[in-house]
C-alpha positions as CSV (number, residue, x, y, z in Angstrom):
1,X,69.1,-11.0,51.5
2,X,66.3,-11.1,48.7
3,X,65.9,-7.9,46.5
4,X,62.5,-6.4,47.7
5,X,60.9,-3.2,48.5
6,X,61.3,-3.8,52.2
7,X,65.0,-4.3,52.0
8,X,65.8,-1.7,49.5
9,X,63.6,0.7,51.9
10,X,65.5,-0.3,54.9
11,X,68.8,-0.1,53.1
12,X,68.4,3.2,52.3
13,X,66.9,4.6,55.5
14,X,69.8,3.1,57.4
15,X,72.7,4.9,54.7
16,X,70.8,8.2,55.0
17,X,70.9,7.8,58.9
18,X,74.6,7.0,58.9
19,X,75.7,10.0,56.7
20,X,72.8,12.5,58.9
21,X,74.4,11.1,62.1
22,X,78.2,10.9,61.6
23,X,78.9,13.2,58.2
24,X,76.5,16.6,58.5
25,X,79.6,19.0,60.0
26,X,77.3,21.6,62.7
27,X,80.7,23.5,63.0
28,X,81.2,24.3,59.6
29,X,78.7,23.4,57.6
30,X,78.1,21.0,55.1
31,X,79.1,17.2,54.9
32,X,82.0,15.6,56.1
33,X,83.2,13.3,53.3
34,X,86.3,11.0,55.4
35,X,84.7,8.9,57.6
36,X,86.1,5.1,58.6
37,X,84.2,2.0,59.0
38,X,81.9,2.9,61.9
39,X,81.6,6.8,61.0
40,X,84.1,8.7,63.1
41,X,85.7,11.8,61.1
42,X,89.7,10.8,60.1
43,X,89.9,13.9,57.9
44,X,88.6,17.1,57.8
45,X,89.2,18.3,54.4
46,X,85.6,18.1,51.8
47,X,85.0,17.3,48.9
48,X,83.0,19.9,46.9
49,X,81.2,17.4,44.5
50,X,80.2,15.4,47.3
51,X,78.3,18.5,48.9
52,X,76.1,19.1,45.6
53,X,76.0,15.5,45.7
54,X,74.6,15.5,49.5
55,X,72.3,18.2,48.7
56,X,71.0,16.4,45.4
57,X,69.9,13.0,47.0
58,X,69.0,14.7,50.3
59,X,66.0,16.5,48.1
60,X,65.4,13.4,45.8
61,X,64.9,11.1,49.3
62,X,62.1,13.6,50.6
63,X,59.9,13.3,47.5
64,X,60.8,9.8,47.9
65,X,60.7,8.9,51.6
66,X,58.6,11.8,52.6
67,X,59.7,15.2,54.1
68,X,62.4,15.0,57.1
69,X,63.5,18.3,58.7
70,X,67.0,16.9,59.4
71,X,67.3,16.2,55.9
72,X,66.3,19.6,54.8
73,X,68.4,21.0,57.4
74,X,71.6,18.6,56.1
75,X,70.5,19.8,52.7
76,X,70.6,23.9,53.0
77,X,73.5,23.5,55.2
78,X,75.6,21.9,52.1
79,X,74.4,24.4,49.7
80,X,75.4,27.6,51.7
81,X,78.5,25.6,52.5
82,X,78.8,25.7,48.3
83,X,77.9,29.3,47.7
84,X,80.5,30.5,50.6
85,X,83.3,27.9,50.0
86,X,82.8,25.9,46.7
87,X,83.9,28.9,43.7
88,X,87.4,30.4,42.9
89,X,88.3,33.8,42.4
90,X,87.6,32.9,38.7
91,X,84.0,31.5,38.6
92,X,84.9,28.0,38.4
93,X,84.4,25.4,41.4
94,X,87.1,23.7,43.2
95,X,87.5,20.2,43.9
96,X,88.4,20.3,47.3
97,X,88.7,22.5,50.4
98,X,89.5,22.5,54.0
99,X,86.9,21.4,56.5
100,X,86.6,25.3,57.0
101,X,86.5,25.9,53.0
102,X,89.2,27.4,52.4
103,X,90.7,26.3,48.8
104,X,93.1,23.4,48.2
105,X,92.6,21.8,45.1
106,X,91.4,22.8,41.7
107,X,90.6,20.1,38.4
108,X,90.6,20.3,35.1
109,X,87.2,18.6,34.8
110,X,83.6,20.6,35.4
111,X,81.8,17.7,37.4
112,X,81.8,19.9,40.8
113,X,80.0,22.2,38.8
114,X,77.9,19.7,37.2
115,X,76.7,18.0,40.5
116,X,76.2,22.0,41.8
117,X,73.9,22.7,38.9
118,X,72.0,19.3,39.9
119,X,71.4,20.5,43.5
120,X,70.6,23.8,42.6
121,X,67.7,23.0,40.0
122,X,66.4,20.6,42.7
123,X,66.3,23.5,45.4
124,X,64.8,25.7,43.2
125,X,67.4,27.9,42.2
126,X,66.8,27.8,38.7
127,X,68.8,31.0,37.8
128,X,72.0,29.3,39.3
129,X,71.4,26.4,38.0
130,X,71.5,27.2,34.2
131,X,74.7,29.5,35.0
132,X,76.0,26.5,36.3
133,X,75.1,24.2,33.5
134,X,75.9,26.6,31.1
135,X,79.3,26.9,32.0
136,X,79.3,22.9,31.5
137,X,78.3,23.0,28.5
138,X,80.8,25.2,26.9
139,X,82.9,22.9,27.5
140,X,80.8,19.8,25.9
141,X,80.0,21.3,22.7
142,X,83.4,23.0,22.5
143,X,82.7,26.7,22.6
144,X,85.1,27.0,25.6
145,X,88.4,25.3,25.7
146,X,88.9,22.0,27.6
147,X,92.2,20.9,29.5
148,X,92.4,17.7,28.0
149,X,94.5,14.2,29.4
150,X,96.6,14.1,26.7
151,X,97.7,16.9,23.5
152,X,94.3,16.9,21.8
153,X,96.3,18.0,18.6
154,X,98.5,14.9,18.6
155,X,95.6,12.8,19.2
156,X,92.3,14.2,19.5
157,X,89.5,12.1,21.0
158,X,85.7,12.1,22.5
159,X,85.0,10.8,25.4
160,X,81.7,8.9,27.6
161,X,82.3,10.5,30.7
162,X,80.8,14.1,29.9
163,X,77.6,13.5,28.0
164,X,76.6,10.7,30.2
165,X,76.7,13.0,33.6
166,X,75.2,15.8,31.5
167,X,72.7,13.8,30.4
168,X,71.6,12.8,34.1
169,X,71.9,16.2,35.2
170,X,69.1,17.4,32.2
171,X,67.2,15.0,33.3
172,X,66.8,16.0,37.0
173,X,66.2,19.3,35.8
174,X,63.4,18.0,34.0
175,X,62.2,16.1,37.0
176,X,63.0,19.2,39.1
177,X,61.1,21.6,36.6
178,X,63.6,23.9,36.3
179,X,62.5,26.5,34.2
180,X,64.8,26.6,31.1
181,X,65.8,29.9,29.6
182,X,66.2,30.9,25.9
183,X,68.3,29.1,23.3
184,X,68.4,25.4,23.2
185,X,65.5,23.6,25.7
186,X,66.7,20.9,27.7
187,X,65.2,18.0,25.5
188,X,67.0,19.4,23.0
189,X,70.3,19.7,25.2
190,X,69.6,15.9,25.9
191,X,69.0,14.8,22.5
192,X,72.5,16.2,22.0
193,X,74.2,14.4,24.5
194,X,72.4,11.0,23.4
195,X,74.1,11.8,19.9
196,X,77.7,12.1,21.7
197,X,77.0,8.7,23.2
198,X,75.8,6.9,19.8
199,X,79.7,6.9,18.2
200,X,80.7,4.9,21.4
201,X,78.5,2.7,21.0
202,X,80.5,-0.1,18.8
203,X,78.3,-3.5,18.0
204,X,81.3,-5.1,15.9
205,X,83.2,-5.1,19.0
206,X,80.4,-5.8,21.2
207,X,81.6,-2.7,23.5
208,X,80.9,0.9,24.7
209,X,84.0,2.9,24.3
210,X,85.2,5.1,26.9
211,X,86.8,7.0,24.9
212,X,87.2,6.9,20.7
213,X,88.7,9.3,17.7
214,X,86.2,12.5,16.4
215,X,84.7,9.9,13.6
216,X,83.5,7.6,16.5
217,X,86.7,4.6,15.9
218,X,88.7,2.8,18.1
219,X,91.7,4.3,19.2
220,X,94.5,1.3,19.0
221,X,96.1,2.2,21.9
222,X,95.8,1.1,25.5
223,X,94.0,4.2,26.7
224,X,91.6,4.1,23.6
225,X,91.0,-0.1,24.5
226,X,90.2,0.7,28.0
227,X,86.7,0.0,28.9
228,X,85.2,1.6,32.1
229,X,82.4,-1.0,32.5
230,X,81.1,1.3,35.1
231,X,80.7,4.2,33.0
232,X,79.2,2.3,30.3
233,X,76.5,0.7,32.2
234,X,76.0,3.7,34.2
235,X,75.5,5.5,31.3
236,X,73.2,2.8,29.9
237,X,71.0,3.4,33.0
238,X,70.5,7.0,31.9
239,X,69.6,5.7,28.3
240,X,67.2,3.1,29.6
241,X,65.9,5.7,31.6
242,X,65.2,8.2,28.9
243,X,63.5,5.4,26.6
244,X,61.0,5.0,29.6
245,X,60.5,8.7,29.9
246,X,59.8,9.1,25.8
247,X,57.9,5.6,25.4
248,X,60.7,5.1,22.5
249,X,61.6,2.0,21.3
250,X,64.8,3.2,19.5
251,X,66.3,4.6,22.5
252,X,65.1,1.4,24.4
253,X,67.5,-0.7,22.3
254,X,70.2,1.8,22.3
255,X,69.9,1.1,26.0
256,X,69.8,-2.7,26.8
257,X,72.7,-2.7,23.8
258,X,74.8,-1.1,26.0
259,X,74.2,-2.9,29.4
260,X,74.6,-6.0,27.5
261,X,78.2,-5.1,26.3
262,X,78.7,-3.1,29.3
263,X,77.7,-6.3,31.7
264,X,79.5,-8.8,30.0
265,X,83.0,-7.4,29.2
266,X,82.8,-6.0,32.9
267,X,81.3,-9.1,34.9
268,X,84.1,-11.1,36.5
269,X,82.9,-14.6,35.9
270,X,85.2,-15.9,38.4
271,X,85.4,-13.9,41.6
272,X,81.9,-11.9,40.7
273,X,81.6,-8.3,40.8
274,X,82.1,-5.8,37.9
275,X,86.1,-5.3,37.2
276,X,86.9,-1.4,37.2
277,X,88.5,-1.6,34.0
278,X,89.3,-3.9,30.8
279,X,91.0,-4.0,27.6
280,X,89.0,-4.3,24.2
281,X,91.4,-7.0,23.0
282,X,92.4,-8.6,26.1
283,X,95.5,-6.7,25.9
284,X,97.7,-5.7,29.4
285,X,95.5,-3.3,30.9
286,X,97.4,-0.2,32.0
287,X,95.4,0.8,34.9
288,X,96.7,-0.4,38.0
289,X,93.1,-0.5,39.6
290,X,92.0,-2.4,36.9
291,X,90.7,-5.7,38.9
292,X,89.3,-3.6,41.8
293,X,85.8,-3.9,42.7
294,X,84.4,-0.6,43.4
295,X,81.8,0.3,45.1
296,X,79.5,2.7,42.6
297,X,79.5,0.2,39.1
298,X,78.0,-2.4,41.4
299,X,75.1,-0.1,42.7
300,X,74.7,1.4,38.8
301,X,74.5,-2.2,37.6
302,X,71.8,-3.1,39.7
303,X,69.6,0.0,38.2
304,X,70.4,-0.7,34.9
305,X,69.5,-4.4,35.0
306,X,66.3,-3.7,36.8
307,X,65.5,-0.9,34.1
308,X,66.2,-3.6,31.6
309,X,63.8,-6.0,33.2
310,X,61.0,-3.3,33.7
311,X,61.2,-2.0,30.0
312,X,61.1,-5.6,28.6
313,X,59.8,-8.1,31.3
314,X,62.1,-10.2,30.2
315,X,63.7,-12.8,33.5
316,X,67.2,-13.0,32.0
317,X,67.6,-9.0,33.1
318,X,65.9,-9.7,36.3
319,X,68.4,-12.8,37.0
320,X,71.3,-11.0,36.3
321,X,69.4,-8.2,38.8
322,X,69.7,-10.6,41.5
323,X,72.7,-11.6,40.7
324,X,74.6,-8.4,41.2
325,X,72.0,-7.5,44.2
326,X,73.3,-10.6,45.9
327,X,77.0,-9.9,45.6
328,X,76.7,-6.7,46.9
329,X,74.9,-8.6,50.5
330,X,77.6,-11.2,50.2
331,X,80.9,-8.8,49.7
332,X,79.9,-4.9,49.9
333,X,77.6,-4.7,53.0
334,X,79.0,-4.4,56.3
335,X,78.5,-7.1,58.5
336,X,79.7,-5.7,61.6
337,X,78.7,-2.3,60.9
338,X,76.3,0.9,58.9
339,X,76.5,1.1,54.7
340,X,78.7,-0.4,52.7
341,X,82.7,-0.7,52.2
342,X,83.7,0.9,49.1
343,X,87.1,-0.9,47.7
344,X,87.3,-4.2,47.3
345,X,89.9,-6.6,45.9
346,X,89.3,-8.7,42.9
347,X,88.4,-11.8,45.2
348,X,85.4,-9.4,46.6
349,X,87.5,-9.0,50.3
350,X,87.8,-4.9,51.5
351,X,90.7,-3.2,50.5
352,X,89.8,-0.9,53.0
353,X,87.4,-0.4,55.9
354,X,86.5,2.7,55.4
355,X,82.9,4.4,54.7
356,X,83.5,8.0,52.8
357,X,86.5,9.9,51.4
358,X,86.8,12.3,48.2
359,X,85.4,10.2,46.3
360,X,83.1,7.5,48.3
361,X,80.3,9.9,49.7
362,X,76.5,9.6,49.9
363,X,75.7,9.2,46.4
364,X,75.8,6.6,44.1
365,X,74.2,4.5,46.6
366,X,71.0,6.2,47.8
367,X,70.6,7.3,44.3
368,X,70.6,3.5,43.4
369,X,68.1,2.3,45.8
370,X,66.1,5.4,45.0
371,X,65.9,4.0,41.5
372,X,65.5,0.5,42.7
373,X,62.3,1.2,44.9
374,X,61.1,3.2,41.9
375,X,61.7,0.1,39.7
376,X,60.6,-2.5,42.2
377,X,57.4,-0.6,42.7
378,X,56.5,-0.8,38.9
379,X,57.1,-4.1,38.3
């Protein structure tokens, strides 16, 4: 299937549909997150992310398809399913709760809370939303302790992963006009979270670390040599994004840099596909999901290659566009059925059926043909 405005359109309309018709939960509120290959529940228990999630791209495809009661109605219906089931005792958010909400799992990370702040500054709750980010970005710039992977004493370390969903985040508040409070404004918030990107960023090695010492080096060990080419080019989407916005032309190279390293350590020239993860030496990879094919790097790649094309007109990022557009027709669409699998094995065949769990929900990929209509439209 050619990559055009008609398909991406149709793409999109028919995910949307799937998630309206089979996920939205009338019992309980909010979005069902397990659903199997043709969109019956197997699971009850939610995903709290995925509900900020829901809400977020449920507001970002009316200014983009137009205004839909049932989306609006899917929308408020996952954000008082938030504000009555998604915070602890203590303040912070959980990960995941029963289909009823009540609590089962907690995480050390702040993304619930980060996806929450999103979908709050979106529906106009702007006072929320700031709380919410705020409490994010304690942890980012270190004024409130972070539950770290491994003893940050013995081996202290910076990491992608933050700054590049906080930088996203700013940026729909931006979109979103969220009014910003006193103290630090949010261009200033993402200036600061480009900065925390820049010492991943190594050109010697031709890669974007996922994770490196305070001074910005390479950890010589196997979880400072493993690349997450999803996160890289993901967060080189945001980049590329951000160089558009500002007209900049340093941020612009920052940008295709990092889908260049991103594309090329992570593209598996044999099978297709971008690999989940790889070593920086072509060292044993410790991961055991490391030559999976998931479903969200493919979907970010596509942006990020389009954005590339669009900043620079030039055909080689528009090539590798199609490329990448075409094996997600040949191995991630559902023949037989609505959306897309998820899991795939390194020769591009489903490791499972399946349509939505904790982690697959309605997200990365409405977001990602959001952006590619946007993109296809200004080209």
């Amino acid at each position: 299937m050619s990559l055009t405005l008609e398909r991406t359109r149709s793409d999109l309309e028919e995910t949307l549909a799937f998630w309206l018709e089979r996920g939205v939960d009338h019992a309980h509120g909010g979005l069902h997150t397990h659903l199997d290959r043709y969109g019956q529940v197997f699971d009850t228990d939610k995903s709290i992310w995925a509900q900020g999630r829901w809400a977020s791209i449920l507001e970002r495809s009316n200014e983009v398809l137009g205004p839909d009661d049932a989306r609006s109605a899917a929308s408020a219906s996952a954000w008082s399913f938030l504000q009555r089931h998604g915070f602890a005792p203590d303040g912070r958010m959980y990960f995941s709760v029963t289909g009823d909400g009540r609590p089962l799992r907690s995480r050390r990370y702040v993304y619930s809370e980060c996806f929450t702040a999103m979908a709050a500054a979106q529906l106009g709750h702007a006072s929320q939303a700031w709380l919410l980010l705020d409490t994010v970005w304690a942890q980012f710039d270190g004024s409130a302790p972070v539950d770290f992977k491994t003893n940050s004493c013995t081996r202290p370390m910076i990491e992608l992963g933050l700054p590049m969903i906080l930088l996203n985040v700013l940026q729909v508040f931006r979109e979103a006009h969220c009014p910003s409070p006193k103290g630090m404004s949010v261009e200033q918030r993402i200036d600061a979270c480009i900065d925390a990107v820049r010492p991943l960023i190594h050109d010697g090695e031709a890669a974007v670390l996922e994770v490196a010492s305070p001074e910005g080096c390479v950890i010589d060990h196997a979880v400072g040599r493993q690349l997450n080419p999803g996160h890289a080019i993901e967060a080189s989407s945001f980049i590329l994004a951000e160089a558009m916005y500002r007209g900049c032309a340093d941020l612009q190279a920052m940008g295709l840099r990092m889908v260049d390293y991103a594309f090329e350590r992570g593209w598996d020239a044999t099978h297709g596909g971008l690999l989940s993860f790889v070593d920086l030496r072509g060292e044993p990879c410790l991961e055991y999901r490391h030559d999976m094919k998931f479903w969200w790097p493919q979907f970010e790649a596509l942006v990020a290659l389009l954005r590339a094309h669009v900043c620079t007109n030039d055909e080689q990022w528009w090539a590798k566009a199609v490329l990448v557009h075409d094996w997600i027709s040949d191995h991630l669409k559902d023949p037989d059925g609505p959306e897309f699998f998820g899991y795939l094995r390194v020769d591009g065949t489903p490791s499972s059926t399946h349509k939505g769990d904790l982690w697959k929900g309605a997200f990365h990929i409405p977001r990602a043909l959001h952006d590619v209509m946007t993109l296809l439209s200004s080209r």
